[in-house]
C-alpha positions as a Markdown table, in Angstrom:
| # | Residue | x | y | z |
|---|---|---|---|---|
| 1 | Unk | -7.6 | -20.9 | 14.0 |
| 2 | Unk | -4.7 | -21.5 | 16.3 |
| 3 | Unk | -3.8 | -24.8 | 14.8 |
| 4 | Unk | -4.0 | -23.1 | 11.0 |
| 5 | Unk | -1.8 | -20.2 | 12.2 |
| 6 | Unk | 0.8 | -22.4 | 13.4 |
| 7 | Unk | 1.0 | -24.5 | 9.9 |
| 8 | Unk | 1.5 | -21.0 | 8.2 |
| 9 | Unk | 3.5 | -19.4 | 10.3 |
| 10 | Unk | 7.2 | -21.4 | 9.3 |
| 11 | Unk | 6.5 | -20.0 | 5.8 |
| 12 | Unk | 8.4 | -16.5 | 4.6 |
| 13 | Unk | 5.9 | -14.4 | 2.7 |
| 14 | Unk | 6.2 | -10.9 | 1.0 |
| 15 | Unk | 4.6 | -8.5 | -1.2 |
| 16 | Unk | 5.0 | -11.7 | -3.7 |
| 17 | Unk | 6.6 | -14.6 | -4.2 |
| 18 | Unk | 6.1 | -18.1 | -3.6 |
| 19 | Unk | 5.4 | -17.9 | 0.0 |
| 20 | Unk | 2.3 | -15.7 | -0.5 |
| 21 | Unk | 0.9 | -18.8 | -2.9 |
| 22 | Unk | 1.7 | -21.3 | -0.6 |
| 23 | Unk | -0.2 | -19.7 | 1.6 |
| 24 | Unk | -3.1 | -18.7 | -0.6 |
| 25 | Unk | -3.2 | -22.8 | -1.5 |
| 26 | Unk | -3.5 | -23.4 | 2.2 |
| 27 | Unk | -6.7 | -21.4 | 2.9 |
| 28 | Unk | -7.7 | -22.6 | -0.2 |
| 29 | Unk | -8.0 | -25.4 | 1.3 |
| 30 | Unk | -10.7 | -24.0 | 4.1 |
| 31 | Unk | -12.2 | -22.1 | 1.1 |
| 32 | Unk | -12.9 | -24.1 | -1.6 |
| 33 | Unk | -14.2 | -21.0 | -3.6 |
| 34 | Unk | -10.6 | -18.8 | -3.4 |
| 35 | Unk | -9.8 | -17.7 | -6.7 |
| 36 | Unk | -5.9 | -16.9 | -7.0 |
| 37 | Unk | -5.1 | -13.8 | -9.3 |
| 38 | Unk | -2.0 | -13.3 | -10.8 |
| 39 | Unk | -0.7 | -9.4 | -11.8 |
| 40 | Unk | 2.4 | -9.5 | -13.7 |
| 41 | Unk | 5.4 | -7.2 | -12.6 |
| 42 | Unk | 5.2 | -3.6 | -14.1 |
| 43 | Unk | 1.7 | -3.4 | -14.5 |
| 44 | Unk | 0.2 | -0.1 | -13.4 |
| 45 | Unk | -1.7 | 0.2 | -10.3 |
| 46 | Unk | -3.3 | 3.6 | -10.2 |
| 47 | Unk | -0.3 | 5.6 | -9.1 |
| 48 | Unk | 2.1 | 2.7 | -8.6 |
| 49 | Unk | 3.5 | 0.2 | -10.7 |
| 50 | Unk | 3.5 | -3.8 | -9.3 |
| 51 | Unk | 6.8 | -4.4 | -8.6 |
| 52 | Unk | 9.4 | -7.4 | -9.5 |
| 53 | Unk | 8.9 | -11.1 | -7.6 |
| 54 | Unk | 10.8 | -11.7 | -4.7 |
| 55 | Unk | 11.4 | -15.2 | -3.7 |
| 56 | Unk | 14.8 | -16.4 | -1.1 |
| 57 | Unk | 16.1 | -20.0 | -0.8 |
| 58 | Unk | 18.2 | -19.4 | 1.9 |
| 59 | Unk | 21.2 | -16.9 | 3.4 |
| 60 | Unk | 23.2 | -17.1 | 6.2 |
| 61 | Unk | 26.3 | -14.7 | 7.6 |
| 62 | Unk | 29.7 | -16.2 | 9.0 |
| 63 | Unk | 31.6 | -14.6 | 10.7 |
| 64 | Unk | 35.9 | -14.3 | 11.1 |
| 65 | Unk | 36.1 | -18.0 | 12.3 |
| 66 | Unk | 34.0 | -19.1 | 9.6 |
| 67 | Unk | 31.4 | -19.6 | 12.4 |
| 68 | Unk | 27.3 | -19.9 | 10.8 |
| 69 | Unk | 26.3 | -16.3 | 13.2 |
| 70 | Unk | 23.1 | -16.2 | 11.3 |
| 71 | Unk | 21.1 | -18.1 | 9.6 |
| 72 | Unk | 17.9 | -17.8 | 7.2 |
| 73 | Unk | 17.0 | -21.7 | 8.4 |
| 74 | Unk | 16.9 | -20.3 | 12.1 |
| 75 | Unk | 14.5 | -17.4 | 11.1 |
| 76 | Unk | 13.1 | -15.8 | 8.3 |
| 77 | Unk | 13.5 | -12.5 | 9.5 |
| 78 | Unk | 16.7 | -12.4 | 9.9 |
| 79 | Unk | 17.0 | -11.3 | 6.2 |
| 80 | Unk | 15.8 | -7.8 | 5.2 |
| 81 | Unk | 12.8 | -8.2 | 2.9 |
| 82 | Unk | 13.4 | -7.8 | -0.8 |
| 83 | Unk | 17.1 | -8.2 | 0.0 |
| 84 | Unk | 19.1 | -8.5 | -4.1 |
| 85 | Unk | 21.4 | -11.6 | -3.9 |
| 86 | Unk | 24.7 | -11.2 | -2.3 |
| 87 | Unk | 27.8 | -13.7 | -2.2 |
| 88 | Unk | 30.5 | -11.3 | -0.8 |
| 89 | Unk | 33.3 | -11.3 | 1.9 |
| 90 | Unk | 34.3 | -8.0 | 3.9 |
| 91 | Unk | 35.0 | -6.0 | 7.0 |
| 92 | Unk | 32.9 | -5.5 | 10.2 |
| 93 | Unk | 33.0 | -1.9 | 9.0 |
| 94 | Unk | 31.8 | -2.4 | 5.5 |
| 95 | Unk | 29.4 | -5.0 | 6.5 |
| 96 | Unk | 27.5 | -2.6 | 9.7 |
| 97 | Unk | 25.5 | -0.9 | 6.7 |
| 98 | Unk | 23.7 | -3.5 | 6.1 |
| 99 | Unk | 23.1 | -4.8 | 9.5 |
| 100 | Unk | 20.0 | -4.2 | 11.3 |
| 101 | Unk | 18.8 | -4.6 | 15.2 |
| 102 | Unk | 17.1 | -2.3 | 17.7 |
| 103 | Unk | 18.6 | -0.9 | 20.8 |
| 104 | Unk | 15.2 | -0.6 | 22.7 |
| 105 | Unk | 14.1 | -4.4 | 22.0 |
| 106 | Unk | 17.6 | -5.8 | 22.7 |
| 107 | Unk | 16.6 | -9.3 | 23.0 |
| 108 | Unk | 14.4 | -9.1 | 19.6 |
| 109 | Unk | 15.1 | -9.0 | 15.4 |
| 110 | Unk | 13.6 | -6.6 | 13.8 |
| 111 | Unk | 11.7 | -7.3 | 10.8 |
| 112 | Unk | 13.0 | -4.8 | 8.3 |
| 113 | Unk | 12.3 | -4.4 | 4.3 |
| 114 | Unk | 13.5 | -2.4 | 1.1 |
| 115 | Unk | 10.6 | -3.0 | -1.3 |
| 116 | Unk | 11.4 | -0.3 | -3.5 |
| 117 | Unk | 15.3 | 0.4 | -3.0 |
| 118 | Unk | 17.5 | -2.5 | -3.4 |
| 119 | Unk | 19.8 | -3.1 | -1.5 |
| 120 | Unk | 20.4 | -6.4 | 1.1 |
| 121 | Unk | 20.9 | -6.4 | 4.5 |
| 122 | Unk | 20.5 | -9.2 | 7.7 |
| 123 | Unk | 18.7 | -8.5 | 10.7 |
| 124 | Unk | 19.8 | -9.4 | 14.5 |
| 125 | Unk | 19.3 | -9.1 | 18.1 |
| 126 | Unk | 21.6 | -5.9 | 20.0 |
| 127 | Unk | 22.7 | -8.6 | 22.2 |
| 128 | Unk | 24.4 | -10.5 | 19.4 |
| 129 | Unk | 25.6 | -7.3 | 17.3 |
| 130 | Unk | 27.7 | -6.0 | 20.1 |
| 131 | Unk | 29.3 | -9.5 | 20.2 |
| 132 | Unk | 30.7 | -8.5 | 16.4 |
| 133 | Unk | 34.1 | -9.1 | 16.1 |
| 134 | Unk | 36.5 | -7.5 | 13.7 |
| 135 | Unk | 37.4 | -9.8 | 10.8 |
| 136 | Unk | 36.4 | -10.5 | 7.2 |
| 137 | Unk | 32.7 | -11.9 | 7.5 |
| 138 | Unk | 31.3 | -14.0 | 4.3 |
| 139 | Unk | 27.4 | -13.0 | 3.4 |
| 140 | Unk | 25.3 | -15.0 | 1.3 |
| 141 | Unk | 21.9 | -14.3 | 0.5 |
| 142 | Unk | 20.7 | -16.5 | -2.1 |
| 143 | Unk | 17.4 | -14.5 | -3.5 |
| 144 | Unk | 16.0 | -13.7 | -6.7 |
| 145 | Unk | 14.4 | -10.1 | -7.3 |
| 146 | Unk | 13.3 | -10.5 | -11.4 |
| 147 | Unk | 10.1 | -10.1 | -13.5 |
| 148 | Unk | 7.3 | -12.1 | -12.3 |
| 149 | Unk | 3.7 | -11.1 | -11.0 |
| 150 | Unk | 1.5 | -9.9 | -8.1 |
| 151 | Unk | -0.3 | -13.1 | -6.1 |
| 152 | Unk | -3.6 | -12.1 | -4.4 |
| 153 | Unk | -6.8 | -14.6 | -3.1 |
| 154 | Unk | -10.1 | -13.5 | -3.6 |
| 155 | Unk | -13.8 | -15.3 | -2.5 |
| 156 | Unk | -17.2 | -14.2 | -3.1 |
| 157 | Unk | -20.4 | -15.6 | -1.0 |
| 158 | Unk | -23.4 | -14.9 | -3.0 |
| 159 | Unk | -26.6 | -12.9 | -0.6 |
| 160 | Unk | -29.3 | -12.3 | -1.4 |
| 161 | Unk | -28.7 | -8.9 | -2.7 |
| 162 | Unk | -25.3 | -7.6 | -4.8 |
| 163 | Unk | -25.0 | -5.3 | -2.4 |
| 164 | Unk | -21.5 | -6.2 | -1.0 |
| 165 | Unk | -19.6 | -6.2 | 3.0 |
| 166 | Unk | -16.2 | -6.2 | 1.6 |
| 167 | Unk | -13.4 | -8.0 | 4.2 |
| 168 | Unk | -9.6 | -7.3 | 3.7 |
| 169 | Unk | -6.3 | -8.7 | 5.5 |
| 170 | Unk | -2.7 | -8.8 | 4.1 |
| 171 | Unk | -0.2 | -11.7 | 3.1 |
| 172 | Unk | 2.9 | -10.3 | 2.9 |
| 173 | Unk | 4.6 | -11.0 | 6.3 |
| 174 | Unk | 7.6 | -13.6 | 7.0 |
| 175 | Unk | 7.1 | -15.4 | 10.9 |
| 176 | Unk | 5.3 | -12.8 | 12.3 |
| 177 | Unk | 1.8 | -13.6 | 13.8 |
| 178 | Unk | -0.3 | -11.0 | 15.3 |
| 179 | Unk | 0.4 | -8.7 | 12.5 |
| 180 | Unk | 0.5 | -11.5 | 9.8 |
| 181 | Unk | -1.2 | -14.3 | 10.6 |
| 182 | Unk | -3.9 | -13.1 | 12.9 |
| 183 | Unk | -5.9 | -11.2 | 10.2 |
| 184 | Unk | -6.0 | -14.3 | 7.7 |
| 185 | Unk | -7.0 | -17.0 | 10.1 |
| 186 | Unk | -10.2 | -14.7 | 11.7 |
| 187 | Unk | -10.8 | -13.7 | 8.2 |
| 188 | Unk | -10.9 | -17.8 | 6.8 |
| 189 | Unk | -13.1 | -18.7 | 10.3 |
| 190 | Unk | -15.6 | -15.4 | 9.3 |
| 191 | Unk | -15.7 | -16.4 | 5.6 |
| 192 | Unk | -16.8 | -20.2 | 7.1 |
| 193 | Unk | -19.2 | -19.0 | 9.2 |
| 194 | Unk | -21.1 | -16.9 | 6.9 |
| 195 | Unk | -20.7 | -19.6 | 4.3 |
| 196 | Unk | -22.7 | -21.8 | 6.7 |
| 197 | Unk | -25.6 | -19.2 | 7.6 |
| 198 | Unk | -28.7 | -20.1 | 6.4 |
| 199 | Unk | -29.7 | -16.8 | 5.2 |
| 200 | Unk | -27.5 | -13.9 | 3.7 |
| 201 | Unk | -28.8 | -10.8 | 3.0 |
| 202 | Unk | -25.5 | -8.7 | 1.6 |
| 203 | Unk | -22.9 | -10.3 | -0.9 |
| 204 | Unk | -19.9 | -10.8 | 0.5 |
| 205 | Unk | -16.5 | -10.5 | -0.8 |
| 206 | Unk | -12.9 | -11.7 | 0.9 |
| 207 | Unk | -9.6 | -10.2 | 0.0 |
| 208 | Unk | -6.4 | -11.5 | 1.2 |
| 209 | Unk | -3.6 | -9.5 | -0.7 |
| 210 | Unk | -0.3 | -7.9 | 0.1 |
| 211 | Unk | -0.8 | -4.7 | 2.4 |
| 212 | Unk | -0.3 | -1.6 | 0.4 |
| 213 | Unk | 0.6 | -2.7 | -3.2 |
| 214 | Unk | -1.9 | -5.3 | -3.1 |
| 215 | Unk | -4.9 | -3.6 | -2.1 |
| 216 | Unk | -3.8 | -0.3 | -4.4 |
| 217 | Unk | -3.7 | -3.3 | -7.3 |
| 218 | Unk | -7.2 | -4.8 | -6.2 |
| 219 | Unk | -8.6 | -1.4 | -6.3 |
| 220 | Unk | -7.1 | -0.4 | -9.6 |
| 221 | Unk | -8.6 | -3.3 | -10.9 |
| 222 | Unk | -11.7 | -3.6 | -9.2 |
| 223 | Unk | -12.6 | 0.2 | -8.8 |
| 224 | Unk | -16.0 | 0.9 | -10.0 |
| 225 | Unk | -17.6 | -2.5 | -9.1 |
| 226 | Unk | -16.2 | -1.5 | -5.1 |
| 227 | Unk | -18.1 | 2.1 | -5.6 |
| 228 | Unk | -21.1 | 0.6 | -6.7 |
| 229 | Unk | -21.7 | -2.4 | -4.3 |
| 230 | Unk | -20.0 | -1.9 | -1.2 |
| 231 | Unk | -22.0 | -1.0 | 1.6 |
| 232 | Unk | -19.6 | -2.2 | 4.6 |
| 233 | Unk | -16.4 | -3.2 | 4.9 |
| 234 | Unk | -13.5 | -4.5 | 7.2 |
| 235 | Unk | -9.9 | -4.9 | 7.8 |
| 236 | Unk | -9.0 | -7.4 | 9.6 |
| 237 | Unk | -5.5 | -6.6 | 11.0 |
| 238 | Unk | -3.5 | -7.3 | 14.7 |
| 239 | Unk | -6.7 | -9.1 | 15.7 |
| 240 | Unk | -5.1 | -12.4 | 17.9 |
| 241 | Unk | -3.6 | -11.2 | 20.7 |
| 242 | Unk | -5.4 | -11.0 | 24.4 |
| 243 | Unk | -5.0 | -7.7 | 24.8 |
| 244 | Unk | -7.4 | -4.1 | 23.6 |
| 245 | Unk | -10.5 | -4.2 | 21.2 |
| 246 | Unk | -9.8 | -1.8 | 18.9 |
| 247 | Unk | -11.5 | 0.2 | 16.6 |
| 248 | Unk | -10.6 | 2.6 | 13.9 |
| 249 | Unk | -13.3 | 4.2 | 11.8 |
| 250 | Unk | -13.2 | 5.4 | 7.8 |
| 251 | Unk | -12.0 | 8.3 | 6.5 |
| 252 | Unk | -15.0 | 10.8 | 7.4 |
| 253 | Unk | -16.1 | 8.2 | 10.2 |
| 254 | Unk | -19.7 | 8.8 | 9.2 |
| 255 | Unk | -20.8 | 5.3 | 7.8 |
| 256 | Unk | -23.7 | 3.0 | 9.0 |
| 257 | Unk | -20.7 | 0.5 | 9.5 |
| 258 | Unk | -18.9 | 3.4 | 11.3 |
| 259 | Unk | -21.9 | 3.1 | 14.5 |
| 260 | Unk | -21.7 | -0.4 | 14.4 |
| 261 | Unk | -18.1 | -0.9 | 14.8 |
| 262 | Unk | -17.8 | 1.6 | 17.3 |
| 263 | Unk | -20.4 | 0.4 | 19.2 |
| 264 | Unk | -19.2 | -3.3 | 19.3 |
| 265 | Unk | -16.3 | -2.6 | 20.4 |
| 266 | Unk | -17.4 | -0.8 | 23.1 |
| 267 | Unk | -19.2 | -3.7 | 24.4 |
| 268 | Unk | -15.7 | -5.5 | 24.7 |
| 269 | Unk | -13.3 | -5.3 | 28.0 |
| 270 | Unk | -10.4 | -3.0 | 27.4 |
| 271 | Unk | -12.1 | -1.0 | 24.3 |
| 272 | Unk | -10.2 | 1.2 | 22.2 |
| 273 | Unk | -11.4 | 3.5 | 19.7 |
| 274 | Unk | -8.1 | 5.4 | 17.5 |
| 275 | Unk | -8.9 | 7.8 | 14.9 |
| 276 | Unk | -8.5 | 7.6 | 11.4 |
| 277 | Unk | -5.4 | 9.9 | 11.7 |
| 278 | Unk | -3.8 | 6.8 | 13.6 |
| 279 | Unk | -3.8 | 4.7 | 9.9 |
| 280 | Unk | -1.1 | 2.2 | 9.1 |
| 281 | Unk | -3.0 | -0.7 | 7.5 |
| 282 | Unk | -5.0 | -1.2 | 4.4 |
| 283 | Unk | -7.5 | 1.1 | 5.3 |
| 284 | Unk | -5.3 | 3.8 | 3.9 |
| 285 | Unk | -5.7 | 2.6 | 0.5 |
| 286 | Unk | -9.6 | 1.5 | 0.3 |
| 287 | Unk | -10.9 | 5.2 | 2.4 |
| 288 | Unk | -8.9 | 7.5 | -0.1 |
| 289 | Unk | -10.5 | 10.3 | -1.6 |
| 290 | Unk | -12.2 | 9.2 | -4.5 |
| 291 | Unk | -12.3 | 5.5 | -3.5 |
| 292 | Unk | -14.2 | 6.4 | -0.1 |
| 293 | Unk | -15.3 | 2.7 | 0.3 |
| 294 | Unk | -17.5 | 2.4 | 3.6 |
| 295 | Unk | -14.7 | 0.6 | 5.7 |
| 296 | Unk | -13.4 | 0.5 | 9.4 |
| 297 | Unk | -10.8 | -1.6 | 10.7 |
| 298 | Unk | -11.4 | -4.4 | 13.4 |
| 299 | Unk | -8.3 | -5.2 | 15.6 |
| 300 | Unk | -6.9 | -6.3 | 19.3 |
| 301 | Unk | -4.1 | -4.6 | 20.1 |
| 302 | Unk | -3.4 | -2.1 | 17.3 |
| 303 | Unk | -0.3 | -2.6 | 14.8 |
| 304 | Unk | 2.7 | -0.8 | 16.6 |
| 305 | Unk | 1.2 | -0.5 | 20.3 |
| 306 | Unk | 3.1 | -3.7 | 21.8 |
| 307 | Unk | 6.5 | -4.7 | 21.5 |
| 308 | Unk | 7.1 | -7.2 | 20.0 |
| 309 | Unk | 5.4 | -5.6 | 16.8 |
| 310 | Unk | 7.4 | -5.9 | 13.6 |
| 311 | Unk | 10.0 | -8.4 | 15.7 |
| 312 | Unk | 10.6 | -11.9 | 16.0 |
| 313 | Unk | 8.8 | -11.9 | 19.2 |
| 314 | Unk | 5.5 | -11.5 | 17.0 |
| 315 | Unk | 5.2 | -15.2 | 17.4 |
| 316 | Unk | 2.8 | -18.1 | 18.2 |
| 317 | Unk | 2.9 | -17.3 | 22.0 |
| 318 | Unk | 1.4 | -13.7 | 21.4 |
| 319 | Unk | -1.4 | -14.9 | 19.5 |
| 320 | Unk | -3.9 | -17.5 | 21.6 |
| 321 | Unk | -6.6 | -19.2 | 21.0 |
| 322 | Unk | -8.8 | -17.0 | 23.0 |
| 323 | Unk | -7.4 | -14.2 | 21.5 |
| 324 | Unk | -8.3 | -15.6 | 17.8 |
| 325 | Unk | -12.0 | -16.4 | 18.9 |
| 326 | Unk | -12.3 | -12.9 | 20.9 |
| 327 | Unk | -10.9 | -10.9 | 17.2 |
| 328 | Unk | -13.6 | -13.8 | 15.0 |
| 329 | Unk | -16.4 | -12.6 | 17.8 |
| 330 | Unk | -15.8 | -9.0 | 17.6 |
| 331 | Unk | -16.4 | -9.3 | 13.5 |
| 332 | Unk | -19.1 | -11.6 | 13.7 |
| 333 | Unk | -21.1 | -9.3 | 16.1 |
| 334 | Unk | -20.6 | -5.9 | 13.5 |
| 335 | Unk | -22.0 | -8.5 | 10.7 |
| 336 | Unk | -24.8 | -9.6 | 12.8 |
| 337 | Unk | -26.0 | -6.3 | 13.8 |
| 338 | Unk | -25.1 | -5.0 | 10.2 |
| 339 | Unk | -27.3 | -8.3 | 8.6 |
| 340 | Unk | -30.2 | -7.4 | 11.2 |
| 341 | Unk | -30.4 | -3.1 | 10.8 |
| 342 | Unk | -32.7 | -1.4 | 8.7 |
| 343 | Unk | -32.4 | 1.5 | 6.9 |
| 344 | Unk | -35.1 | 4.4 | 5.9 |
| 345 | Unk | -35.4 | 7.4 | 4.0 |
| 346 | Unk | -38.0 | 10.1 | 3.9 |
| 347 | Unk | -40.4 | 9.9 | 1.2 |
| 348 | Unk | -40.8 | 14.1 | 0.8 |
| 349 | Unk | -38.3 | 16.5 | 0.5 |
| 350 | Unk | -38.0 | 18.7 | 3.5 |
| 351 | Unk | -39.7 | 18.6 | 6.5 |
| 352 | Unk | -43.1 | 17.1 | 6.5 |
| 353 | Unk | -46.4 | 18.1 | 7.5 |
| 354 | Unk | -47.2 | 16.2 | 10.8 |
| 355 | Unk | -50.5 | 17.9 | 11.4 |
| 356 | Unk | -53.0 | 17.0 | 8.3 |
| 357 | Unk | -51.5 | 13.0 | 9.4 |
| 358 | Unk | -52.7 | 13.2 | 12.8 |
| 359 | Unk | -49.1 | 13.3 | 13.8 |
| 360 | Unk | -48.6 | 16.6 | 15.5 |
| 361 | Unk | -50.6 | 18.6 | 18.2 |
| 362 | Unk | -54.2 | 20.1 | 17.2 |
| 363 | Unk | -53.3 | 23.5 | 19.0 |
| 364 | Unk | -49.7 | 25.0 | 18.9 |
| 365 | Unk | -48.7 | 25.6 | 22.5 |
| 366 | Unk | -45.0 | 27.3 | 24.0 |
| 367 | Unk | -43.8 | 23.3 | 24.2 |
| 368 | Unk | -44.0 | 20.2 | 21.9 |
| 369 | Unk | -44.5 | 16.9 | 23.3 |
| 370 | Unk | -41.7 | 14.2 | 23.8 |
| 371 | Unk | -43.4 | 11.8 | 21.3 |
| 372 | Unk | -43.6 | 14.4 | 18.5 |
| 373 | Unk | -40.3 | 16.0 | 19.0 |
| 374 | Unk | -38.9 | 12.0 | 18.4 |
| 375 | Unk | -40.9 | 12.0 | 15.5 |
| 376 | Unk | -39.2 | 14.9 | 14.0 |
| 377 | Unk | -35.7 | 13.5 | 15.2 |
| 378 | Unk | -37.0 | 10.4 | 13.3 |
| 379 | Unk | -37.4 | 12.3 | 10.4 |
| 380 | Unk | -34.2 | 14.5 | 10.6 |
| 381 | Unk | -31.5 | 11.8 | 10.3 |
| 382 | Unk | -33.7 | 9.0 | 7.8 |
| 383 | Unk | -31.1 | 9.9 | 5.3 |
| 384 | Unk | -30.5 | 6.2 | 4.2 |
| 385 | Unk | -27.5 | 5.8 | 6.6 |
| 386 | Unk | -28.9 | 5.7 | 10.1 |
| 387 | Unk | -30.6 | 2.5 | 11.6 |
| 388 | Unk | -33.3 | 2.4 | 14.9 |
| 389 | Unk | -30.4 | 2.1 | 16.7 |
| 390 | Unk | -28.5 | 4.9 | 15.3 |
| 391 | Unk | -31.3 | 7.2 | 15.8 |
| 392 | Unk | -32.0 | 5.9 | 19.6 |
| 393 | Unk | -28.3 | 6.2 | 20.7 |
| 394 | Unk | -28.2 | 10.0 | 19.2 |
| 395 | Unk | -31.6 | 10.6 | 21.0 |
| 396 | Unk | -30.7 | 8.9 | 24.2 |
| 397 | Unk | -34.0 | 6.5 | 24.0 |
| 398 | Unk | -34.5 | 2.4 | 23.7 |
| 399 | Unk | -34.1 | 1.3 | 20.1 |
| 400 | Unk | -37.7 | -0.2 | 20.7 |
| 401 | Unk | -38.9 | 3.1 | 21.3 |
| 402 | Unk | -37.6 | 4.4 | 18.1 |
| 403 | Unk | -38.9 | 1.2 | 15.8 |
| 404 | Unk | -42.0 | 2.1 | 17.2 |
| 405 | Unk | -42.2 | 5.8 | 15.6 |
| 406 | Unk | -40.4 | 4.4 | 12.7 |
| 407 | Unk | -43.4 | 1.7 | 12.3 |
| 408 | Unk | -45.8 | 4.6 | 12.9 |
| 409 | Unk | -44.2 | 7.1 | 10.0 |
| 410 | Unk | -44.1 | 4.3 | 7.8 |
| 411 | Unk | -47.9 | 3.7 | 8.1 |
| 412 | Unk | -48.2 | 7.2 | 7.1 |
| 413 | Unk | -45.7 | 6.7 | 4.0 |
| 414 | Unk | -43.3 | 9.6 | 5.3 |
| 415 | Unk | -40.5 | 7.0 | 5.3 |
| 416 | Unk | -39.6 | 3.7 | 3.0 |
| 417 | Unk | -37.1 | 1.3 | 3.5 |
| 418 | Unk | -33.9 | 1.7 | 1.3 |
| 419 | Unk | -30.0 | -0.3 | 1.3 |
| 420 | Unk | -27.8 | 1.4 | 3.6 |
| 421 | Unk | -25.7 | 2.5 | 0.3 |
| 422 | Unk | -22.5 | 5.1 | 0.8 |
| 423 | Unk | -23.1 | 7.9 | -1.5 |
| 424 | Unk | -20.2 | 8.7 | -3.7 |
């Protein structure tokens, strides 16, 4: 995974453009079955519209002395994102506008876009700003922002059912590789590893798309097949560092996938569990109101809680190879314990009548015993959505104590097996 994020990491992606194919091609390469869609510019996507292509050949900034300060060759983010192409000389003053560092991280440059408003800009450390002399400065950025379309990867492992675990990470990031390049690499290692298992009981279906605009375009076009099949689903996001275990549930946080994640995690050193009201990533998009897919995100140290987030510091020394294999473990556990957990629903409606089954006490007395108050807690939460474990970690009991009265009230035919589906 390592070795994969260093070939990509050199290459300047964005919410389209060349560098999101090249990179596409690459895991291609790991995944022979990626399909590569293209969504031309202006096509509607729900409420948004799939913008213009961006793609930059280079840009550079010299300064009074005709001295190179900066240059795109050194680092792609040194150019704002979705930066409109610029030949122009002028002032200090006229040029600080579109100059962009950060005071707190002194020693780092900030990764900074305009996807929607163009303008250009360059981005560099505090250190070397305050070293700005007056003088005319020549800026070249030599981009083009025009009609084009949408790039976005998609791969589908059969199961044995068409019920779906969806997976999502983003392509859309220059050099950056905890928040980039983490998120495809675990994803490409996951996809190869369920590839390779003998037996699959879900579908399942990868999605490596630009955050945002990408994932709003894959649902607009993908909408009612994602409400029908998908019973699980994960982003895969900040997830190579050697830092927290994070986990951040779906909307309502009430999902089968929602225990799982939340209990995985907290097997891990340094867990962390945010709430959905901490959102940043692509699980904005696919646990909207009305898309409601069944979908938590899986991360290390979550997007914006270290420094060198969103900076050129986000580089191949933050992510390990430890890290990488500790973020492909984490999401590998949730899909184990989500392959091996049933699900049951009660076959009457309301509560059942224990006593004619042999189930209950013969006399009523002040107090019910243990075994029959479990089989009424059994009973209360087989919905469809809660496992043995579920039920045994709301009831404070061994899961192989609960099996057993779910073995026992299936004998009786108060409860049948059924897919652990999200209602919509």
């Amino acid at each position: 995974m390592h070795e994969l994020a260093t070939r990509l990491f050199p290459i300047c992606r964005s919410l389209t453009g060349d560098g999101v194919r090249q990179t596409l091609a690459i895991l291609g390469e790991y995944l022979p079955g990626l399909v590569i869609h293209e969504v031309p510019s202006g096509t509607a996507a729900l409420d948004w519209t799939v913008p213009d292509e961006w793609n930059i050949r280079g840009a550079y900034l010299e300064g009074p002395d005709g001295e190179r300060i900066i240059d795109f060759a050194d680092c792609n983010v040194h150019v704002v994102g979705y930066s409109t192409p610029v030949d122009v000389r002028l002032s200090l003053a006229d040029l600080e506008p579109h100059l962009h560092s950060d005071a707190e991280h002194r020693g780092a440059i900030p990764y900074v876009t305009s996807y929607y408003n163009r303008t250009w800009g360059f981005c560099l450390t505090q250190d070397q700003r305050e070293t700005l002399i007056d003088g005319e400065y020549h800026a070249v950025i030599d981009s083009r922002l025009e009609p084009g379309s949408l790039t976005y990867g998609e791969l589908v492992i059969p199961g044995e059912t068409t019920d779906e675990v969806f997976v999502t990470t983003y392509v859309c990031h220059p050099s950056l590789a905890n928040n980039e390049l983490s998120g495809p690499v675990v994803a490409t290692a996951l996809a190869m590893w369920i590839a390779a298992q003998p037996r699959r009981r879900f579908t399942y279906r990868f999605v490596f798309a630009p955050e945002t605009i990408g994932a709003i375009t894959y649902i607009s076009r993908n909408l009612e097949h994602l409400r029908q099949h998908v019973v699980a689903g994960f982003n895969l996001t900040c997830i190579g560092d050697d830092g927290d275990y994070s986990f951040m549930p779906s909307r309502l946080g009430n999902t089968p996938i929602d225990r799982i994640g939340q209990r995985i995690v907290a097997t891990r050193p340094q867990p962390v569990t945010y709430s959905y009201l901490d959102r940043g990533s692509d699980e904005r998009q696919y646990c909207m109101p009305g898309i409601d897919l069944p979908l938590i995100s899986l991360m290390r140290t979550k997007y914006g809680s270290y420094p060198e987030y969103h900076t050129s510091l986000d580089d191949l020394t933050l992510v390990s190879p430890t890290g990488l294999q500790g973020g492909l473990d984490l999401a590998r556990d949730c899909i184990t314990e989500f392959e091996g957990s049933d699900y049951y629903r009660t076959t009457v409606i309301g509560e059942p009548q224990l006593g004619p089954r042999g189930l209950y006490h013969a006399m009523h007395a002040r107090t019910v015993a243990d075994v029959i108050l479990l089989r009424t807690h059994v009973l209360a939460y087989s919905d469809g959505q809660h496992s043995a474990a579920d039920i045994a970690e709301l009831v404070g009991l061994p899961t192989a104590e609960v099996q057993e009265i779910i073995d026992e009230l299936v004998e009786h035919d108060l409860l049948e097996l059924t897919a652990p589906r999200k209602e919509h």
